[in-house]
PDB file of N, CA, C and O in Angstrom:
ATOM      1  N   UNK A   1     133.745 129.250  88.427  1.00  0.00           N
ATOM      2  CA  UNK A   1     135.149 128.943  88.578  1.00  0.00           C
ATOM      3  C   UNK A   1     135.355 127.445  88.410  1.00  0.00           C
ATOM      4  O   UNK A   1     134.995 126.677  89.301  1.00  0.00           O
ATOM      5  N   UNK A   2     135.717 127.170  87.700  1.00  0.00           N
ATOM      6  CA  UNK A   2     136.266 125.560  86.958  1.00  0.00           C
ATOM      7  C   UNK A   2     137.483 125.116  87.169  1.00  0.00           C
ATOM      8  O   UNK A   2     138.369 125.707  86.551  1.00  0.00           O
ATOM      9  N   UNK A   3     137.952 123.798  88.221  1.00  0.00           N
ATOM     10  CA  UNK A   3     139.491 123.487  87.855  1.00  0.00           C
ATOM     11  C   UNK A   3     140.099 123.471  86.753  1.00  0.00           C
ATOM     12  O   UNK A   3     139.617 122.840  85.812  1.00  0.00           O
ATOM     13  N   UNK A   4     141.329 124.181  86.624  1.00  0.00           N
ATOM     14  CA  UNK A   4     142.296 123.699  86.103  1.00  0.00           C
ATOM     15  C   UNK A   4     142.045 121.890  85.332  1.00  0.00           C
ATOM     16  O   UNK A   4     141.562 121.071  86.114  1.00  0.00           O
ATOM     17  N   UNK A   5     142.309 121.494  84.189  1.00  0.00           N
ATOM     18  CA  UNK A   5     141.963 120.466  83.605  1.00  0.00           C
ATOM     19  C   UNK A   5     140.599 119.992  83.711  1.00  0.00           C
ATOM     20  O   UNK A   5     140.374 118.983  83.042  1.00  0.00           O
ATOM     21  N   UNK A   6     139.466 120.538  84.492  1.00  0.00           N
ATOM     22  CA  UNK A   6     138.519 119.943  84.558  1.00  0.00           C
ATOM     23  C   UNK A   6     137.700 119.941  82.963  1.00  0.00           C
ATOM     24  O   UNK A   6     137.331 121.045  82.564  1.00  0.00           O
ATOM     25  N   UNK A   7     137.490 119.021  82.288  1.00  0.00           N
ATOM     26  CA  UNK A   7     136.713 119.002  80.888  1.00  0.00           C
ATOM     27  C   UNK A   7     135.601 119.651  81.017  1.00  0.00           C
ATOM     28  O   UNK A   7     134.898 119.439  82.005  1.00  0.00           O
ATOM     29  N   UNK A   8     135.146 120.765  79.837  1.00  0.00           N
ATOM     30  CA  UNK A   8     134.110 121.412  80.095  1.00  0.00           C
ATOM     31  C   UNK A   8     132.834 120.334  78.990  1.00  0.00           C
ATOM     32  O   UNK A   8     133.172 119.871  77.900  1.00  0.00           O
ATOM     33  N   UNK A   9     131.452 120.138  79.588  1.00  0.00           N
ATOM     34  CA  UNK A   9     130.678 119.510  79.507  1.00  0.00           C
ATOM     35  C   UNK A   9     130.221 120.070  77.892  1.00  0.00           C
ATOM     36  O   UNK A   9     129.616 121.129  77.729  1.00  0.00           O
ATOM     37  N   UNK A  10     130.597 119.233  76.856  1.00  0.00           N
ATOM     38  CA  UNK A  10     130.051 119.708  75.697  1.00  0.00           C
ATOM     39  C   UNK A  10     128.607 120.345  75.161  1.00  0.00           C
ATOM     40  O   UNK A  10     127.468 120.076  75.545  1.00  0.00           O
ATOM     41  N   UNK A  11     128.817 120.789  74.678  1.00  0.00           N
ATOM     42  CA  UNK A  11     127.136 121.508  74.556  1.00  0.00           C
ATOM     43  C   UNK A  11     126.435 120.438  74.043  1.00  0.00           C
ATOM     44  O   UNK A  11     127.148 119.621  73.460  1.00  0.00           O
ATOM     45  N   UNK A  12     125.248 120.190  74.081  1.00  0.00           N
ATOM     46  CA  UNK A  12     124.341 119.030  73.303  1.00  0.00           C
ATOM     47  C   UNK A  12     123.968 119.293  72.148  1.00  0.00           C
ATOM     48  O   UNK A  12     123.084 120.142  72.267  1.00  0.00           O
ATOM     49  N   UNK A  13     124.168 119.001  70.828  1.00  0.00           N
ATOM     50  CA  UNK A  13     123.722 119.175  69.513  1.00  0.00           C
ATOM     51  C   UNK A  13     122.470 119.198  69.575  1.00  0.00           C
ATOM     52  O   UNK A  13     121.888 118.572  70.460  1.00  0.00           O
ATOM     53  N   UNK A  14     121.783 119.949  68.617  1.00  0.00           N
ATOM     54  CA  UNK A  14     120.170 119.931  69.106  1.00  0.00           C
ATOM     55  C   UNK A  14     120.335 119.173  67.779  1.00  0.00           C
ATOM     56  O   UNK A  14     121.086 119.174  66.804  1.00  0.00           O
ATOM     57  N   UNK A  15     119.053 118.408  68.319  1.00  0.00           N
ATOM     58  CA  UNK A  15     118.486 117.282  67.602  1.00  0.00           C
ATOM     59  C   UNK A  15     116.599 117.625  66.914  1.00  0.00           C
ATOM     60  O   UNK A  15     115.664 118.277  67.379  1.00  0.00           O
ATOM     61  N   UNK A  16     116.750 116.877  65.761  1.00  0.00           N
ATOM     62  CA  UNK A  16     115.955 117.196  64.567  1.00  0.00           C
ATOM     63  C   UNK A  16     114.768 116.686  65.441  1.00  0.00           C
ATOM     64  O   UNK A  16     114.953 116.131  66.524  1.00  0.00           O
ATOM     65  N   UNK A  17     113.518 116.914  64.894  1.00  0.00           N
ATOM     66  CA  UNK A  17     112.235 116.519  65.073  1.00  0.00           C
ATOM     67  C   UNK A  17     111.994 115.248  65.012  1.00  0.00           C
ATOM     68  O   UNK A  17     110.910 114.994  65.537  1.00  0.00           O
ATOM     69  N   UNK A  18     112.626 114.170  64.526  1.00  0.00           N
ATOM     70  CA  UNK A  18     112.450 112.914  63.680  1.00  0.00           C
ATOM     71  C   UNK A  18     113.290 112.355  65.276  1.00  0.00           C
ATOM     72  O   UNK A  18     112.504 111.642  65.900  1.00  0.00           O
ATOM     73  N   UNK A  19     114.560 112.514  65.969  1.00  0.00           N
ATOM     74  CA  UNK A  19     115.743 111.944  66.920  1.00  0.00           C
ATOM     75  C   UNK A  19     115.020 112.638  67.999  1.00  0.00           C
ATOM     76  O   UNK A  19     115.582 112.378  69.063  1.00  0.00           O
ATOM     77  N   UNK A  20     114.306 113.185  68.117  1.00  0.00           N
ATOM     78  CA  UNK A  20     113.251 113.705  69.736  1.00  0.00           C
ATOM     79  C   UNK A  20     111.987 112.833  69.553  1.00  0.00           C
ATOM     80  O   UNK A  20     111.440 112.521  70.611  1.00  0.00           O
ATOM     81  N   UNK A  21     111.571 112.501  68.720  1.00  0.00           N
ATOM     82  CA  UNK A  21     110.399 111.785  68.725  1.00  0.00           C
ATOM     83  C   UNK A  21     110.746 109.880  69.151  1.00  0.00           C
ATOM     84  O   UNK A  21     110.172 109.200  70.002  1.00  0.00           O
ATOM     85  N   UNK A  22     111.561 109.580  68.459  1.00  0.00           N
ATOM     86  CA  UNK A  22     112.739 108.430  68.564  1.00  0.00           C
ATOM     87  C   UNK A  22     113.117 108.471  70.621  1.00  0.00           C
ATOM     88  O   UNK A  22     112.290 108.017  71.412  1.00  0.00           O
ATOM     89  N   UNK A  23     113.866 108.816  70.878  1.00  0.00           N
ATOM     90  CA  UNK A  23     114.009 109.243  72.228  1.00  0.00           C
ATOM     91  C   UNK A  23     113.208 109.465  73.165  1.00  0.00           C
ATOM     92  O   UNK A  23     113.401 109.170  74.345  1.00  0.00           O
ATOM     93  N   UNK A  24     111.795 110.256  72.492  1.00  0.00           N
ATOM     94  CA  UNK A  24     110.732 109.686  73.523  1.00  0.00           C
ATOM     95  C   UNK A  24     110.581 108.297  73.345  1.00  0.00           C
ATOM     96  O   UNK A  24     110.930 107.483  74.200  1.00  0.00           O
ATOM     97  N   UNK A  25     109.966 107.934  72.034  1.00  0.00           N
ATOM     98  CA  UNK A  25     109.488 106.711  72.386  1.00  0.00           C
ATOM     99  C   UNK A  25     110.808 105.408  72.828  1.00  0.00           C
ATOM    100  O   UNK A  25     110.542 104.255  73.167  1.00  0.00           O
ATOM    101  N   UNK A  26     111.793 105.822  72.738  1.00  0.00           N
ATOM    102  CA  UNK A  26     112.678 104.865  73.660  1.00  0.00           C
ATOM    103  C   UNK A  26     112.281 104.888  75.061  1.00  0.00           C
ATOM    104  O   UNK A  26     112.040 103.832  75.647  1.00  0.00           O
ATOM    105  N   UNK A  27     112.199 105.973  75.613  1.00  0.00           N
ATOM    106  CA  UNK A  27     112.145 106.457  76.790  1.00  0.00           C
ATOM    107  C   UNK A  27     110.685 105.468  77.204  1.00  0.00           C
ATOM    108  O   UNK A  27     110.673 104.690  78.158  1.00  0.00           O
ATOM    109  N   UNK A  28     109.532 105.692  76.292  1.00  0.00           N
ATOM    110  CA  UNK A  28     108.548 105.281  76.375  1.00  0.00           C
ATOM    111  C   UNK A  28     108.604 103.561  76.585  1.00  0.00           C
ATOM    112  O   UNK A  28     107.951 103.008  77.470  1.00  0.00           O
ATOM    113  N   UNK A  29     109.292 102.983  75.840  1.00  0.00           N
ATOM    114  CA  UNK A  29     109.450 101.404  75.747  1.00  0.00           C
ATOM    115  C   UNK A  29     109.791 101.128  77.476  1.00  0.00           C
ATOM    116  O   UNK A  29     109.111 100.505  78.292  1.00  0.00           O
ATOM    117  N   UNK A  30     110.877 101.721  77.631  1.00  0.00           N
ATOM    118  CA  UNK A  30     111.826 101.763  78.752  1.00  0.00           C
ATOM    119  C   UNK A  30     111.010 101.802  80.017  1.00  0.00           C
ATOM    120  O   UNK A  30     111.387 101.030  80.898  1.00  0.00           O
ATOM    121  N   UNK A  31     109.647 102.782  80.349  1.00  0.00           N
ATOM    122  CA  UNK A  31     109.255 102.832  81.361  1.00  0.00           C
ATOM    123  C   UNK A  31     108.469 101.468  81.306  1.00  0.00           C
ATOM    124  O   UNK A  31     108.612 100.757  82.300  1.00  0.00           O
ATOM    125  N   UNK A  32     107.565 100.937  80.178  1.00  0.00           N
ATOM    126  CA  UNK A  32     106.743 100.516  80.077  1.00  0.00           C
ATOM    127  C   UNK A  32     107.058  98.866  80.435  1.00  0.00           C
ATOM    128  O   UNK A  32     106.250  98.002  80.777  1.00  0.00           O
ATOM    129  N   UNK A  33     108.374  98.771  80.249  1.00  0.00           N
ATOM    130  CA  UNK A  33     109.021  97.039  80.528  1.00  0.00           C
ATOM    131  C   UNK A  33     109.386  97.224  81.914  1.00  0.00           C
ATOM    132  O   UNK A  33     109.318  96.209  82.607  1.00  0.00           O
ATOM    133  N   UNK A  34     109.933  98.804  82.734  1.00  0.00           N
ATOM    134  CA  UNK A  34     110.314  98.651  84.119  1.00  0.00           C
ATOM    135  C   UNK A  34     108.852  98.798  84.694  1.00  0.00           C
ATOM    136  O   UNK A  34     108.952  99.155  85.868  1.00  0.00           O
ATOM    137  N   UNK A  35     107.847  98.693  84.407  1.00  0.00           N
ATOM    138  CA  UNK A  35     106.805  99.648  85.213  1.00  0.00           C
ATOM    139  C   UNK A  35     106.643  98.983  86.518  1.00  0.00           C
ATOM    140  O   UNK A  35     106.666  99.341  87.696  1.00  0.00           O
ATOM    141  N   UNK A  36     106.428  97.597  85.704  1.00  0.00           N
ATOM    142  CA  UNK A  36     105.783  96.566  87.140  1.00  0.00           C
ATOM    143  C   UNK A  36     107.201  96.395  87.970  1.00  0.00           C
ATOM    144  O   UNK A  36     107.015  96.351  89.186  1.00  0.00           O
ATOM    145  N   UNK A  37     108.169  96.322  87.681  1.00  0.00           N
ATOM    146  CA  UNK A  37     109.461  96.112  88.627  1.00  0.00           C
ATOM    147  C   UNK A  37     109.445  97.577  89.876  1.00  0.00           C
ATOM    148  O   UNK A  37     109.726  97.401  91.061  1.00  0.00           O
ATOM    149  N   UNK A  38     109.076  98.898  89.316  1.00  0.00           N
ATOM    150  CA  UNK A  38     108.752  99.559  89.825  1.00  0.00           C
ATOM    151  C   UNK A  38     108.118  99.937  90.855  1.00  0.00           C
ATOM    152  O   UNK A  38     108.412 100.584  91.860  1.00  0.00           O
ATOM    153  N   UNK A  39     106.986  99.321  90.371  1.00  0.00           N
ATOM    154  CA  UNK A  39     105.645  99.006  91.234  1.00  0.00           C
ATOM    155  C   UNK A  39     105.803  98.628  92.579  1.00  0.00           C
ATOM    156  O   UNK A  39     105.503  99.265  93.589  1.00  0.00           O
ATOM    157  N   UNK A  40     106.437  97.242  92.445  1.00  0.00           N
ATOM    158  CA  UNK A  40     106.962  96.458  93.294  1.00  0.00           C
ATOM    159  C   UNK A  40     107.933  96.867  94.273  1.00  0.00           C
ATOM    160  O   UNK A  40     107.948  96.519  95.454  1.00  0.00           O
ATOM    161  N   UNK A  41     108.670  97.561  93.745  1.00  0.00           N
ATOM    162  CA  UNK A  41     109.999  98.441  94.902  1.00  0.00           C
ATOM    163  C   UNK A  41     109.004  99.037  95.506  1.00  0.00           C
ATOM    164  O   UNK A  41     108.890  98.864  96.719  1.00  0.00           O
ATOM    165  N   UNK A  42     107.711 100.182  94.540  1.00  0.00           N
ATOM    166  CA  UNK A  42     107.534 101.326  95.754  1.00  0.00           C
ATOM    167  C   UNK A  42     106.351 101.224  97.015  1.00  0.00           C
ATOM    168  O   UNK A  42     105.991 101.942  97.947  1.00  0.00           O
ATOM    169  N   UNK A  43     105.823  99.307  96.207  1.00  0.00           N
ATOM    170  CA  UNK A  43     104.782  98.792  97.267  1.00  0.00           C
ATOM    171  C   UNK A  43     105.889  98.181  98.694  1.00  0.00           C
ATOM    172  O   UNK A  43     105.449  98.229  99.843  1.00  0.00           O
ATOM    173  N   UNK A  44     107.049  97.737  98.456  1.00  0.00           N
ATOM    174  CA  UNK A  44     107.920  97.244  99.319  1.00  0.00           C
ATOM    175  C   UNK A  44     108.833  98.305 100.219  1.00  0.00           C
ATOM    176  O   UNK A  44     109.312  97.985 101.307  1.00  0.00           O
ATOM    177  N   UNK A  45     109.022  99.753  99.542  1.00  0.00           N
ATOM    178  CA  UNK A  45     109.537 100.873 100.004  1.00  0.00           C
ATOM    179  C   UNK A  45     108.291 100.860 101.494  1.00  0.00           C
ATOM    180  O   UNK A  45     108.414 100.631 102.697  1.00  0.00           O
ATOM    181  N   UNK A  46     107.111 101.246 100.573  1.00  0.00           N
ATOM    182  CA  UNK A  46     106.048 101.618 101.323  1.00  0.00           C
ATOM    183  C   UNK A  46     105.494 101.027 102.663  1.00  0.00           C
ATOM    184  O   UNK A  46     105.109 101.567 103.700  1.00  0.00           O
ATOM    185  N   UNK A  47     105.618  99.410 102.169  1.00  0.00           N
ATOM    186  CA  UNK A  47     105.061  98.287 103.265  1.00  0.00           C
ATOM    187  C   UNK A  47     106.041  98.725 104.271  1.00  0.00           C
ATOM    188  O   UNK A  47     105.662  98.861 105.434  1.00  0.00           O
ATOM    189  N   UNK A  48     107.271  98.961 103.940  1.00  0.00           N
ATOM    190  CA  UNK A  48     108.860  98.991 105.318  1.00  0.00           C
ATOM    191  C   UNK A  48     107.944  99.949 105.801  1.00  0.00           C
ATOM    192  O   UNK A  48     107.182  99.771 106.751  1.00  0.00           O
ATOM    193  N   UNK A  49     108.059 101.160 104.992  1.00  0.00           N
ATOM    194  CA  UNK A  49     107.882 102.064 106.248  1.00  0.00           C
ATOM    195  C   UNK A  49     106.737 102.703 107.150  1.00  0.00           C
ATOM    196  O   UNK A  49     106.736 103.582 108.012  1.00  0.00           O
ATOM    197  N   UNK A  50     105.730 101.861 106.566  1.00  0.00           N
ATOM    198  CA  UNK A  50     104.971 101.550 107.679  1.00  0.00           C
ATOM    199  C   UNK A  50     104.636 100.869 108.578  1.00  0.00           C
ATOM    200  O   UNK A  50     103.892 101.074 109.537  1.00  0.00           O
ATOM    201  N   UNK A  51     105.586  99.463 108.039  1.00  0.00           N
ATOM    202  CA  UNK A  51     105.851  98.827 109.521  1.00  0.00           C
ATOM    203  C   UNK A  51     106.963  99.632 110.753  1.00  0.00           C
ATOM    204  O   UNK A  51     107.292  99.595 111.939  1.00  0.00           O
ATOM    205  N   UNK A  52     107.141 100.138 109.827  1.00  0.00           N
ATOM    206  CA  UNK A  52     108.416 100.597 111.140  1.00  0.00           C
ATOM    207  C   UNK A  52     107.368 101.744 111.765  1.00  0.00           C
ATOM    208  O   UNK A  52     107.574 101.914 112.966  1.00  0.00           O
ATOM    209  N   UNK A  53     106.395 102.487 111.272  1.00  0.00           N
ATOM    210  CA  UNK A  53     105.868 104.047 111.988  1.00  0.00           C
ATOM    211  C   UNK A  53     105.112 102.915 112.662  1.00  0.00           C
ATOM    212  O   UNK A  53     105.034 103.017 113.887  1.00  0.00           O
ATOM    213  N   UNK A  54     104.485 101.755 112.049  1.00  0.00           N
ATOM    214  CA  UNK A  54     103.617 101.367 113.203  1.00  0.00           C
ATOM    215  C   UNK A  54     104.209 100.910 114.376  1.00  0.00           C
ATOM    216  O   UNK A  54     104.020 101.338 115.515  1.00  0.00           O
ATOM    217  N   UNK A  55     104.939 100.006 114.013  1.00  0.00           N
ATOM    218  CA  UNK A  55     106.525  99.499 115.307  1.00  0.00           C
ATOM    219  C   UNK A  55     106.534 101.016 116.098  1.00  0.00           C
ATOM    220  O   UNK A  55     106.378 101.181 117.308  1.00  0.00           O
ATOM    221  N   UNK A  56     106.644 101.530 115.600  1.00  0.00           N
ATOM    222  CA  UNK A  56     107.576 102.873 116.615  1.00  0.00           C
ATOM    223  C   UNK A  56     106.439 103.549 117.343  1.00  0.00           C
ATOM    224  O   UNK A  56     106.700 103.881 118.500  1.00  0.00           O
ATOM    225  N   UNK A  57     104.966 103.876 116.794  1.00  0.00           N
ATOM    226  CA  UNK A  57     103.926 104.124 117.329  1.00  0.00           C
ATOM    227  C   UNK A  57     103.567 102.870 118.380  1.00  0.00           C
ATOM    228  O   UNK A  57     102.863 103.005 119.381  1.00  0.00           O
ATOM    229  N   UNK A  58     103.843 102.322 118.190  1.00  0.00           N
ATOM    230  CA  UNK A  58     103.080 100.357 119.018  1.00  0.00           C
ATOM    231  C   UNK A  58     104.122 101.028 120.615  1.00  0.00           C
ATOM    232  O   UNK A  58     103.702 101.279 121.745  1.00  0.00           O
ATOM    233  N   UNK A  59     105.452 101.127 120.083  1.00  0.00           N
ATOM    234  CA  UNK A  59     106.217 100.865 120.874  1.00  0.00           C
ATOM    235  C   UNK A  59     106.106 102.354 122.114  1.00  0.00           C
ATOM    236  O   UNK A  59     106.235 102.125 123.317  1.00  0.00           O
ATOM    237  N   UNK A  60     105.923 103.436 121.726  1.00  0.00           N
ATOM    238  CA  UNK A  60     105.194 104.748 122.524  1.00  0.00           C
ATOM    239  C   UNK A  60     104.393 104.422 123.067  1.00  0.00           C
ATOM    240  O   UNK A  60     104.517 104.399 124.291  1.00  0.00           O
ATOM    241  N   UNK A  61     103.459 104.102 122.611  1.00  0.00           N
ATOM    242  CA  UNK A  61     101.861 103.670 123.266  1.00  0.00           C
ATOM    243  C   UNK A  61     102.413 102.945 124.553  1.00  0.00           C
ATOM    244  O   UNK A  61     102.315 103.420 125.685  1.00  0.00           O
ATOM    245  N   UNK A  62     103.215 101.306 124.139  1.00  0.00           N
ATOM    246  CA  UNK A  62     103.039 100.849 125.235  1.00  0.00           C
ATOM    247  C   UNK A  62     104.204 101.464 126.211  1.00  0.00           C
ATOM    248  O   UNK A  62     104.244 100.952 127.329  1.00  0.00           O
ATOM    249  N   UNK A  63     104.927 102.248 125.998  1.00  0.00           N
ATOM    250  CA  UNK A  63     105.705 102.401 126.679  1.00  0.00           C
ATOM    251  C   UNK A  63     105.199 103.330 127.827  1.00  0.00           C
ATOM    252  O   UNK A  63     105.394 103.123 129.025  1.00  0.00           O
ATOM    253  N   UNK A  64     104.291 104.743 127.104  1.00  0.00           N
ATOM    254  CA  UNK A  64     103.592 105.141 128.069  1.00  0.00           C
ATOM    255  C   UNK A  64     102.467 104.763 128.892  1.00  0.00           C
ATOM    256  O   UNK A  64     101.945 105.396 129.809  1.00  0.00           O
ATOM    257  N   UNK A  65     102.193 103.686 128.440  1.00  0.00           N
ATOM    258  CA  UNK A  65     100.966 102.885 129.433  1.00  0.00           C
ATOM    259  C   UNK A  65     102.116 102.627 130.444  1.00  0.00           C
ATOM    260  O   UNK A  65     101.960 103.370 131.413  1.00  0.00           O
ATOM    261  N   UNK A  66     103.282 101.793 130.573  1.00  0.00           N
ATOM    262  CA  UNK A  66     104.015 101.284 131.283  1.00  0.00           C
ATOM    263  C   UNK A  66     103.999 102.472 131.877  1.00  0.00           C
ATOM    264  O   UNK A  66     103.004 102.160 132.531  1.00  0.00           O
ATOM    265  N   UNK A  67     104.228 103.633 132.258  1.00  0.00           N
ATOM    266  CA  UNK A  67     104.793 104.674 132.844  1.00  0.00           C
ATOM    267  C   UNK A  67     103.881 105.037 133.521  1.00  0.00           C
ATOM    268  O   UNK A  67     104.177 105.297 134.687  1.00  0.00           O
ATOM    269  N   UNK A  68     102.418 105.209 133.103  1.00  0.00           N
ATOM    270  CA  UNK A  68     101.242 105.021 134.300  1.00  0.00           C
ATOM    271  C   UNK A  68     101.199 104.294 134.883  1.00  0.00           C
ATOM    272  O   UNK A  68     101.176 104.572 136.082  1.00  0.00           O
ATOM    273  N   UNK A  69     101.158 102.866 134.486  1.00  0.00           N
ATOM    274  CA  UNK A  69     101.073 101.852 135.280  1.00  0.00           C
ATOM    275  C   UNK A  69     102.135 102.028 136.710  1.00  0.00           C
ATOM    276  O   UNK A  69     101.834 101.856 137.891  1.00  0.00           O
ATOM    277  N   UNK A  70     103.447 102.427 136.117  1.00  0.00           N
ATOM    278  CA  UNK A  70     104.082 102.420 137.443  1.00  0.00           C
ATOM    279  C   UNK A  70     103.816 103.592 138.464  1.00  0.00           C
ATOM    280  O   UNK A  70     103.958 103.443 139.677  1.00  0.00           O
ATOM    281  N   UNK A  71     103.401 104.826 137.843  1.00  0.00           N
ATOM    282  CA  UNK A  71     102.723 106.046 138.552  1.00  0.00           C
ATOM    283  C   UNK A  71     101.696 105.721 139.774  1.00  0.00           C
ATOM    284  O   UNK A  71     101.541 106.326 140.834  1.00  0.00           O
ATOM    285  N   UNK A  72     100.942 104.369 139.184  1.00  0.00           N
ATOM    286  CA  UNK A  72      99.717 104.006 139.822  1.00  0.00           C
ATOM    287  C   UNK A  72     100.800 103.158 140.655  1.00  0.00           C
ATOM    288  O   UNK A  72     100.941 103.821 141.682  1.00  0.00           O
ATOM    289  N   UNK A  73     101.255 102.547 140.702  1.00  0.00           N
ATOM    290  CA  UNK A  73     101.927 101.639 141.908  1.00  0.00           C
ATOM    291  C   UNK A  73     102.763 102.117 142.518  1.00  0.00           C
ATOM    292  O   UNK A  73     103.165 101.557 143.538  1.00  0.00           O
ATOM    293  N   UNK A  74     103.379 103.499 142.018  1.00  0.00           N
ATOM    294  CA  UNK A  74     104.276 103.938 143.188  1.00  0.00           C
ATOM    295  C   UNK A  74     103.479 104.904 144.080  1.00  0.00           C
ATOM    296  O   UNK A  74     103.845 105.446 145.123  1.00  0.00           O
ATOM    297  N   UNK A  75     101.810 105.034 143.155  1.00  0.00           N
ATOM    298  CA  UNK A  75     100.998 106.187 144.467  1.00  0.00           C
ATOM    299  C   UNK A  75     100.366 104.917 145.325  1.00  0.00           C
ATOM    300  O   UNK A  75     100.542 105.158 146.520  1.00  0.00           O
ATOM    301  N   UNK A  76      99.777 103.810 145.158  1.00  0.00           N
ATOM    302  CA  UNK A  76      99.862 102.622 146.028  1.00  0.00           C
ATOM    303  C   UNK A  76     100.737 102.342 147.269  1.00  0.00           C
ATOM    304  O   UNK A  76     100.367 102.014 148.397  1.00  0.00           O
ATOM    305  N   UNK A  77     102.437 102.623 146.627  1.00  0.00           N
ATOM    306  CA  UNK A  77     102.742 102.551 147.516  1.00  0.00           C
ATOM    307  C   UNK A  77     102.966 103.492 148.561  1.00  0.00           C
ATOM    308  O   UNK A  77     103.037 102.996 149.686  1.00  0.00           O
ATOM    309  N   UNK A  78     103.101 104.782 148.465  1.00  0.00           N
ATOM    310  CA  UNK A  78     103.272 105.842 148.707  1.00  0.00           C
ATOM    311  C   UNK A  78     101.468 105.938 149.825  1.00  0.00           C
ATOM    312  O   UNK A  78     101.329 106.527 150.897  1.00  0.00           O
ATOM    313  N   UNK A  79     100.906 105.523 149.420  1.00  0.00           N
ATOM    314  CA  UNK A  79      99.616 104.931 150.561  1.00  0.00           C
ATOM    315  C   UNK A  79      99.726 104.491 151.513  1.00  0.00           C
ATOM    316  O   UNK A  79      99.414 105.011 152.584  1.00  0.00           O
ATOM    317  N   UNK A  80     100.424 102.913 151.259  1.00  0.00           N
ATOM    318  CA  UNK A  80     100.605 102.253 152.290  1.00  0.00           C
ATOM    319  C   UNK A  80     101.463 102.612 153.171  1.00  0.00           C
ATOM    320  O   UNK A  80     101.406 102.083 154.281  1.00  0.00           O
ATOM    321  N   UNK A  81     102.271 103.408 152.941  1.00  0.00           N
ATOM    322  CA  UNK A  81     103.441 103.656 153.508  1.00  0.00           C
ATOM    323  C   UNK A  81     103.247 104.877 154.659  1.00  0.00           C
ATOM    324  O   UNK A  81     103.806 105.118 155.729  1.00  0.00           O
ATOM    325  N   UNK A  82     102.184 105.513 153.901  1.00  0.00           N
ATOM    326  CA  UNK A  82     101.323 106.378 155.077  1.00  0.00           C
ATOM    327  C   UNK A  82     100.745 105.521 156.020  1.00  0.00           C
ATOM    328  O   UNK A  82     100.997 105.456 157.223  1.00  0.00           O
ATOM    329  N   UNK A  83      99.915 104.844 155.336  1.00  0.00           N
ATOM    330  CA  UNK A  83      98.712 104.256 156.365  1.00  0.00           C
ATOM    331  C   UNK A  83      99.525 103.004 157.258  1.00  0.00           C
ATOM    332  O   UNK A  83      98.932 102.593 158.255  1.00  0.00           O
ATOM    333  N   UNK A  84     100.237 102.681 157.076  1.00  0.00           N
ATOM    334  CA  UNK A  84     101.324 101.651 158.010  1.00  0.00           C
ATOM    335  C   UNK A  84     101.034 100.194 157.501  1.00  0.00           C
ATOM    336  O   UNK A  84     100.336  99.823 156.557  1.00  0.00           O
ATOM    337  N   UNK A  85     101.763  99.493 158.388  1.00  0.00           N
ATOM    338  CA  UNK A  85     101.259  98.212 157.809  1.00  0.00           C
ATOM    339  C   UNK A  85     100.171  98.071 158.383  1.00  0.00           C
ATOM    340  O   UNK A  85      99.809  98.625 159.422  1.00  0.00           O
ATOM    341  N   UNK A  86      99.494  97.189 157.618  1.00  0.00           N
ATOM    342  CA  UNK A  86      98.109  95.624 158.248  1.00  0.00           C
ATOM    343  C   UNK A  86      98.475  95.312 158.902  1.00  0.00           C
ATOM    344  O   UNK A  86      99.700  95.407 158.834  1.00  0.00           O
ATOM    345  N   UNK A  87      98.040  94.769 159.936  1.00  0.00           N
ATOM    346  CA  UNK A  87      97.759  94.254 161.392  1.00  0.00           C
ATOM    347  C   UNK A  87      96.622  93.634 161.255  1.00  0.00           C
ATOM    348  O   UNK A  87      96.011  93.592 160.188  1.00  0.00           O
ATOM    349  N   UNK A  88      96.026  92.800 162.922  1.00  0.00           N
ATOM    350  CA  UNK A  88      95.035  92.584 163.318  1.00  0.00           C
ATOM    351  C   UNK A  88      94.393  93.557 163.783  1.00  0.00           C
ATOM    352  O   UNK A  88      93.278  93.758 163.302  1.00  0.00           O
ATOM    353  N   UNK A  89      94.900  94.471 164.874  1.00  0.00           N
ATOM    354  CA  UNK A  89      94.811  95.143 165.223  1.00  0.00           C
ATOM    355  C   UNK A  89      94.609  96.836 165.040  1.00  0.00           C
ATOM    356  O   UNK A  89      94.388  97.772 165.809  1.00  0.00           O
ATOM    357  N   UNK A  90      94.863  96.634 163.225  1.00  0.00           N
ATOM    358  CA  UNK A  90      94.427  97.928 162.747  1.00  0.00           C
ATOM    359  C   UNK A  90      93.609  98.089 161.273  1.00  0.00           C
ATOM    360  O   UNK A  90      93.678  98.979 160.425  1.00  0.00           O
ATOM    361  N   UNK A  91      92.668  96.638 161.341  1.00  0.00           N
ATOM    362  CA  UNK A  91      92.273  96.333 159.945  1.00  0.00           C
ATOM    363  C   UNK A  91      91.158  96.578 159.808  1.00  0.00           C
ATOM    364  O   UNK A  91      90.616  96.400 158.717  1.00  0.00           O
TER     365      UNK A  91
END
């Protein structure tokens, strides 16, 4: 189902043996002058996003150390709080 005025996409003339061979090798020139520009995006794509998984892994890690750490100091305190305070008299 097609709008109303929408232009219908012309068919593509097929093209001779001689204008496909031409077209590759355009195509061919074309990759061969972007290659290294290429390169470069998908080493810079790449570098991001592994700084960021490592950032985001770095940042778990320490976050759950922090969360023991406080586990361990709130069973510390949760000790003392049994055993009463220090004294002279009870050390």
């Amino acid at each position: 189902m097609t709008e109303k005025g929408a232009a219908k996409p012309e068919p593509e003339p097929s093209l001779t043996a001689a204008q496909k061979l031409l077209r590759r090798r355009q195509e061919l020139d074309y990759w061969q002058r972007n290659a290294e520009r290429l390169r470069r995006r998908n080493l810079l794509t790449g570098l991001t996003v592994g700084a960021f998984v490592v950032g985001l892994f770095s940042y778990t890690i320490l976050s759950v150390r922090q969360e023991r750490i406080m586990e361990e100091v709130d069973e510390e305190a949760r000790v003392q709080v049994f055993r009463g305070p220090r004294t002279g008299a009870n050390s």
